[in-house]
C-alpha positions as CSV (number, residue, x, y, z in Angstrom):
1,X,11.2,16.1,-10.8
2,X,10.1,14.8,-14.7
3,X,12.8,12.2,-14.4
4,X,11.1,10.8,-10.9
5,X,7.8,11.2,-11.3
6,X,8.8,9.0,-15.0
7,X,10.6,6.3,-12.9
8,X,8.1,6.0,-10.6
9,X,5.3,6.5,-12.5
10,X,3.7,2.9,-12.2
11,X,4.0,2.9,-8.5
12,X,0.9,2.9,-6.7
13,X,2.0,3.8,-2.9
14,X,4.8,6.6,-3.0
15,X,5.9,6.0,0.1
16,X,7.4,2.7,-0.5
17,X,10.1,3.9,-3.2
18,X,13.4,4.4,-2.6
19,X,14.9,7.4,-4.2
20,X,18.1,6.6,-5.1
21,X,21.2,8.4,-4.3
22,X,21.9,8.7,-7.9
23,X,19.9,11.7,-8.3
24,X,22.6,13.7,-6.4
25,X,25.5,12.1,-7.4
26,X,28.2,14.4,-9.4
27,X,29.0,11.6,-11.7
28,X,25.5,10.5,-12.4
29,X,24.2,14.2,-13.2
30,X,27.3,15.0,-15.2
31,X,25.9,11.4,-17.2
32,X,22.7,12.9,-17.3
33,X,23.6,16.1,-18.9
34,X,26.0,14.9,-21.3
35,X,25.1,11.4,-22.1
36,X,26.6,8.1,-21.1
37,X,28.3,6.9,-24.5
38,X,31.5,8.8,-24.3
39,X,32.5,8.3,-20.5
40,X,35.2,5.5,-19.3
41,X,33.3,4.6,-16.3
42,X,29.3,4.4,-17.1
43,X,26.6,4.6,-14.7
44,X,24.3,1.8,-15.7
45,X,21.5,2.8,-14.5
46,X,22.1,6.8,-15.8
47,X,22.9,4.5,-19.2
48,X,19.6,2.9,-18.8
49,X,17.3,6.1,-18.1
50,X,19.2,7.5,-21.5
51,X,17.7,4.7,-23.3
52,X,14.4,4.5,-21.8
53,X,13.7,8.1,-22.0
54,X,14.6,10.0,-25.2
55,X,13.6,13.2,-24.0
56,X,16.9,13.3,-21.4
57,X,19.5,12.4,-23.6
58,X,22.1,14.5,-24.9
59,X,22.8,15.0,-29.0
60,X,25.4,17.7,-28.8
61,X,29.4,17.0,-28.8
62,X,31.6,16.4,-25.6
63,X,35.3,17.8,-25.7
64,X,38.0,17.1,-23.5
65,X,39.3,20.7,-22.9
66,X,35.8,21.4,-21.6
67,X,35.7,18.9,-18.3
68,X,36.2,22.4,-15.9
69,X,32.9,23.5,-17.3
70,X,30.8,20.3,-17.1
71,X,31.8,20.3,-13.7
72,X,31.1,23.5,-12.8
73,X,27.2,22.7,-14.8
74,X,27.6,19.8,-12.7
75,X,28.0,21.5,-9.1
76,X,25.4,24.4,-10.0
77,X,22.9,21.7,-11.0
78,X,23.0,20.1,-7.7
79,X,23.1,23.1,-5.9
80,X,19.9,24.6,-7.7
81,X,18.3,21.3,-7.3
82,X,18.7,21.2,-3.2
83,X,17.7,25.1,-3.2
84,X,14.6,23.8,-4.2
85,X,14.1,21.0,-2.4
86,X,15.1,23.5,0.6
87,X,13.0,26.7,-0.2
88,X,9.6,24.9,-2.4
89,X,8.3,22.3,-0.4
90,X,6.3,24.1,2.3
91,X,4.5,26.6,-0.3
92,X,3.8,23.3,-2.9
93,X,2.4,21.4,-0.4
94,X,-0.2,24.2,0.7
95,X,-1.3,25.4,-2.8
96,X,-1.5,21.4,-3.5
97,X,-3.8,21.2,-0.4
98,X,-5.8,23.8,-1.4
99,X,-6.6,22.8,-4.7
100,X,-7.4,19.3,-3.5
101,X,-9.6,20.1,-1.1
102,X,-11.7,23.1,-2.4
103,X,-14.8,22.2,0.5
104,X,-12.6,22.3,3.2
105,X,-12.7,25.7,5.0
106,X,-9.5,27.7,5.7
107,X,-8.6,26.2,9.3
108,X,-9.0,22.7,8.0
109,X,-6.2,23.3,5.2
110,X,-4.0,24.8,8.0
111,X,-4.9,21.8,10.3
112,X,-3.4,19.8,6.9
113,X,-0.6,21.6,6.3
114,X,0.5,21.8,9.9
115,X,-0.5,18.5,11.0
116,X,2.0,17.4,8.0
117,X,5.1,19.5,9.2
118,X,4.5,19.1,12.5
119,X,4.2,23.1,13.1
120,X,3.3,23.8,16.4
121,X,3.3,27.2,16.2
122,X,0.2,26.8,14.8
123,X,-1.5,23.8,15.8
124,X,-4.9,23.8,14.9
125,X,-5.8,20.4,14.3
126,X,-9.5,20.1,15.6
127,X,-10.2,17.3,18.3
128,X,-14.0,16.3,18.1
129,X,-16.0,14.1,21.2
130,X,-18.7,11.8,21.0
131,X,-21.2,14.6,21.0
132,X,-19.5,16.4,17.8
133,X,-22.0,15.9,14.9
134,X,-21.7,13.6,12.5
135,X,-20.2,16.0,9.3
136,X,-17.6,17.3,11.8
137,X,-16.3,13.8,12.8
138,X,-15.4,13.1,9.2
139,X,-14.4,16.0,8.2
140,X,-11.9,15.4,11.4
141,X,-11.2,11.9,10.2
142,X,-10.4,13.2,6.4
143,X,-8.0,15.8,8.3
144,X,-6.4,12.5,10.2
145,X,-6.4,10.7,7.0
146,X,-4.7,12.8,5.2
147,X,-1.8,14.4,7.4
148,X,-1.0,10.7,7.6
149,X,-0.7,10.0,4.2
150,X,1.3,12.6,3.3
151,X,3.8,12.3,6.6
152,X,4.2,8.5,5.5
153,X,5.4,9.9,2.4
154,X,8.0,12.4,3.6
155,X,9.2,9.7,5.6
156,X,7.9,10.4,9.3
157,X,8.3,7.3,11.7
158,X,6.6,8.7,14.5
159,X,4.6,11.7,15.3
160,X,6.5,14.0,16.9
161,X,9.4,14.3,14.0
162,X,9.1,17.1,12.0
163,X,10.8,19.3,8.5
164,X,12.9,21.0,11.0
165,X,14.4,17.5,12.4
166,X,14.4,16.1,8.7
167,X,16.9,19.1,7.7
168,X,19.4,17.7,9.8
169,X,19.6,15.0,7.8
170,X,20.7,16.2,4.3
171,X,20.8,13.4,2.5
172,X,17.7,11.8,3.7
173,X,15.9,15.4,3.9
174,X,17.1,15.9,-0.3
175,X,16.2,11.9,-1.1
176,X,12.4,12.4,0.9
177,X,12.0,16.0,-0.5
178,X,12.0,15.0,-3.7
179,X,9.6,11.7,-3.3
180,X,7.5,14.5,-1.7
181,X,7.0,16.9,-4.7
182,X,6.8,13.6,-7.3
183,X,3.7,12.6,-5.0
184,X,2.4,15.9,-4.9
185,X,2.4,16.5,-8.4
186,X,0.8,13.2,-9.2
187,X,-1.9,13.9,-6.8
188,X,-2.5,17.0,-9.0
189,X,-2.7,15.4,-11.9
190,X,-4.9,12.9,-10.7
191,X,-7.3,15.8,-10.0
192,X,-7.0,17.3,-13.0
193,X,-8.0,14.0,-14.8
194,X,-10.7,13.2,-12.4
195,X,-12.2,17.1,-13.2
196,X,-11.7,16.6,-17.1
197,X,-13.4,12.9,-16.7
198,X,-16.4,14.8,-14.9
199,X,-16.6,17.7,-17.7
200,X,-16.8,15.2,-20.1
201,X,-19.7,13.5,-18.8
202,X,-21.8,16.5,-18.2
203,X,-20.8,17.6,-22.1
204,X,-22.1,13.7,-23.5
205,X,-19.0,13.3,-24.3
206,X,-18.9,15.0,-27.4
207,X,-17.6,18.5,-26.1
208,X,-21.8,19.9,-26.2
209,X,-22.9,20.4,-22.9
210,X,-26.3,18.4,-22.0
């Protein structure tokens, strides 16, 4: 997740990157954990993250005899890493949704959330005619808005794909996945900022409040 959020930091629209396929491969994680300078065949791209970010390389010692356990590290890596992408999503994106949108009542964060997964089970989405007041149009619209963003970035074509269809797909589901939680997480953080750059201005500035 820290590694793809890094890569992709200076993207503005998340749902125009490509997650590449290196994040799952065996080779490219066993680079990852144990550094690039010792291997036969390097992954130049692994080689290049190892460069750019200092934080992910590795300053211990590789040995020969050990190659059973890397690979073991390698295969329990990747399977931790797809039991989250399987298990987290859901339950990030409606604590995300929530925190974003603090003003919006309970059955217009369910609308959100299930307008985004495509969960009829609990359809909610509200539907507002010409004689709907003004505030409930856009809140309706801000609903619209935003299911659609977030559906773009997981990936959804059309409207009537959902996670369930998605899961069939593991490779796709796993690639999408994680591009979801990077933009979630940026989308927190860009709240975070946008609260601290309010605090400050109430305080002058100067940590006093006004």
């Amino acid at each position: 997740m820290h590694l793809a959020r890094e890569m992709y930091e200076d993207v503005t629209h998340m749902e125009t990157v490509e997650v590449l396929v290196e994040f799952f491969d065996k080779t490219s994680i066993r680079h990852l954990m144990l550094g690039t300078g010792e291997s036969s065949t390097k992954k130049e791209l692994v080689h290049a993250l190892h460069e750019n970010f200092a934080e992910f390389r590795f300053e211990g010692t590789r040995y020969k005899g050990d190659g059973n356990i890397y690979t073991y590290g390698v295969m329990k890596y990747i399977t931790n890493l797809r039991n989250h992408l399987t298990m987290n999503p859901e339950r990030f994106m409606i604590r995300t949704v929530f925190a974003l949108y603090p003003g919006l009542s309970r059955k217009g964060v369910w609308a959100i959330t299930n307008g985004i997964t495509n969960d009829r089970k609990h359809d909610e989405i509200e539907f507002v005619d010409r004689r709907a007041s003004r505030r409930r149009r856009f809140k309706t619209s801000v609903i619209r808005a935003v299911i659609q963003e977030h559906r773009a970035v997981l990936g959804f074509a059309n409207s009537i794909e959902n996670i369930s269809e998605l899961e069939k797909d593991k490779e796709r589901y796993d690639r999408l996945i994680l591009r979801y939680l990077v933009f979630l997480d940026r989308e927190l953080e860009r709240m975070a900022e946008v609260k601290l750059s309010e605090e400050k201005m109430k305080s002058g500035g100067d940590g006093r409040l006004t």
